[in-house]
C-alpha positions in Angstrom: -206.2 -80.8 -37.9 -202.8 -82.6 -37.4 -200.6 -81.2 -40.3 -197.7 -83.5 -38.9 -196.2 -85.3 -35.8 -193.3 -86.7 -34.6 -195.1 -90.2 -33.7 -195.5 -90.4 -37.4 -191.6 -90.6 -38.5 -190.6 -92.6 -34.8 -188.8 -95.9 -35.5 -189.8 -95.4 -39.2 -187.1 -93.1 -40.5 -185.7 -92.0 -37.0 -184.6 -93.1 -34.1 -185.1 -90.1 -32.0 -187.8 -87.8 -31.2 -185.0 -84.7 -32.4 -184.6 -86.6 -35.6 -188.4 -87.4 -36.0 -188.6 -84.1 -35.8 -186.3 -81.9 -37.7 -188.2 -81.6 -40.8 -191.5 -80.8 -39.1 -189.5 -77.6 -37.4 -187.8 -76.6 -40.9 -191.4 -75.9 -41.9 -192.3 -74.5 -38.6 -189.2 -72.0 -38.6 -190.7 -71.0 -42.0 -193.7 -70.1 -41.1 -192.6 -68.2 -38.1 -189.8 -66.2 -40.1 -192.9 -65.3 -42.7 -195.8 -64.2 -40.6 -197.9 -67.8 -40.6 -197.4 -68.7 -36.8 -200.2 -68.3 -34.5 -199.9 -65.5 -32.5 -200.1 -67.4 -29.3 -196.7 -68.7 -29.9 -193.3 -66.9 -29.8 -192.2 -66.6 -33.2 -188.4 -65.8 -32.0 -189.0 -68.8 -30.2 -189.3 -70.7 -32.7 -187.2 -69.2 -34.8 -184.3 -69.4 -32.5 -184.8 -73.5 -32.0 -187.6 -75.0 -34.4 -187.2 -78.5 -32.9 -187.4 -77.9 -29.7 -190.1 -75.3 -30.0 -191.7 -78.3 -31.7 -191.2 -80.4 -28.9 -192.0 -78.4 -25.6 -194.6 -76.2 -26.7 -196.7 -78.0 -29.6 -196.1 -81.2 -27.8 -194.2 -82.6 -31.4 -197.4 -82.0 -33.4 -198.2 -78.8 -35.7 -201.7 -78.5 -36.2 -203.7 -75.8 -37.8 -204.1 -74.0 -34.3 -200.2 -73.5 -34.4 -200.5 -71.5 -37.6 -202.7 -68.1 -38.8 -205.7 -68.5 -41.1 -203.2 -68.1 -44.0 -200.2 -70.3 -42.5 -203.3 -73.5 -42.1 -204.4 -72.8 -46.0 -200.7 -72.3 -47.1 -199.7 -76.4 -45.4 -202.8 -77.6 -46.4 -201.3 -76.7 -49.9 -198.1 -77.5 -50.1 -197.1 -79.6 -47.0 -197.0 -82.8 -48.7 -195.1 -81.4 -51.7 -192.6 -80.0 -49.1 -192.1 -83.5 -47.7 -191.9 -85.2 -51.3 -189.2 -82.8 -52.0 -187.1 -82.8 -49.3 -186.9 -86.7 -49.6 -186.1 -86.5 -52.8 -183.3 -83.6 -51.8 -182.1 -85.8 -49.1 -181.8 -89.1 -50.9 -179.9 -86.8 -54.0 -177.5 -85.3 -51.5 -177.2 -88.2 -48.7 -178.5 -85.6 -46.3 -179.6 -88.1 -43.5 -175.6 -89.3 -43.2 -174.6 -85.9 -43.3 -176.9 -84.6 -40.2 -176.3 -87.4 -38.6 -173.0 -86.6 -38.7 -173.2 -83.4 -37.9 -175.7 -83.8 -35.5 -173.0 -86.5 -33.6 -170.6 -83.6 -33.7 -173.2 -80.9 -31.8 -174.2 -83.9 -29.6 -170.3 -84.0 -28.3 -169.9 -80.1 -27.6 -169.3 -78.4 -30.9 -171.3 -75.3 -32.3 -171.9 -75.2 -36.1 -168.8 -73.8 -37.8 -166.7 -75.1 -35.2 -166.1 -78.6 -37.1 -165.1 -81.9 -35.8 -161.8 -83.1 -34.5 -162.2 -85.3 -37.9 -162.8 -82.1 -40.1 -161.6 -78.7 -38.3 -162.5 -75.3 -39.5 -159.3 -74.0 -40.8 -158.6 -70.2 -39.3 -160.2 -67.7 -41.4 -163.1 -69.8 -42.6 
């Protein structure tokens, strides 16, 4: 069973297959930090890069197979209250301006903590 998809959030709320698909790894990266990835799949893996992990090796879909036993009953649970929730956090906090943003940044050659020519890190942060 298709838990979710990239297709789903394409030219709806993203442009992008990455953005389509940053909350769908979120969840994944959870699973694989707590024990709920199918063993067929590199948990560091996805760990280290949820989206792209995502991408390449679940072809942008996580279904049941991509989780254990538990990890399928735990989404089947609480997977649509995970996406009703971050919605809500991202429309409280303007979240989808502010990784765009710093997705923009990444996109030009920064790491994360490096900042922006617009917003440096100040030494010592």
């Amino acid at each position: 069973m298709t838990i979710d998809a990239v297709e789903y959030h394409l030219g709806d709320i993203a442009d992008t297959e990455e953005h389509a698909a940053w909350h769908i790894g979120v969840f994944l990266q959870w699973c694989a930090c707590n024990g709920l990835l199918a063993p067929r799949h590199a948990a560091a893996e996805a760990i280290a890069d949820p989206v792209g992990f995502l991408l390449r090796k679940c072809g942008g879909r996580l279904d049941s197979a991509d989780l254990t036993a538990a990890g399928d009953r735990f989404a089947t649970h609480v997977y649509d209250d995970y996406l009703a929730a971050l919605g809500d956090l991202a429309d409280r906090l303007d979240l989808h301006d502010y990784l765009t943003a710093r997705y923009q940044s990444l996109s030009r050659g920064h790491r994360v903590g490096q900042g922006t020519a617009e917003a440096p890190v100040a030494a010592g942060e």
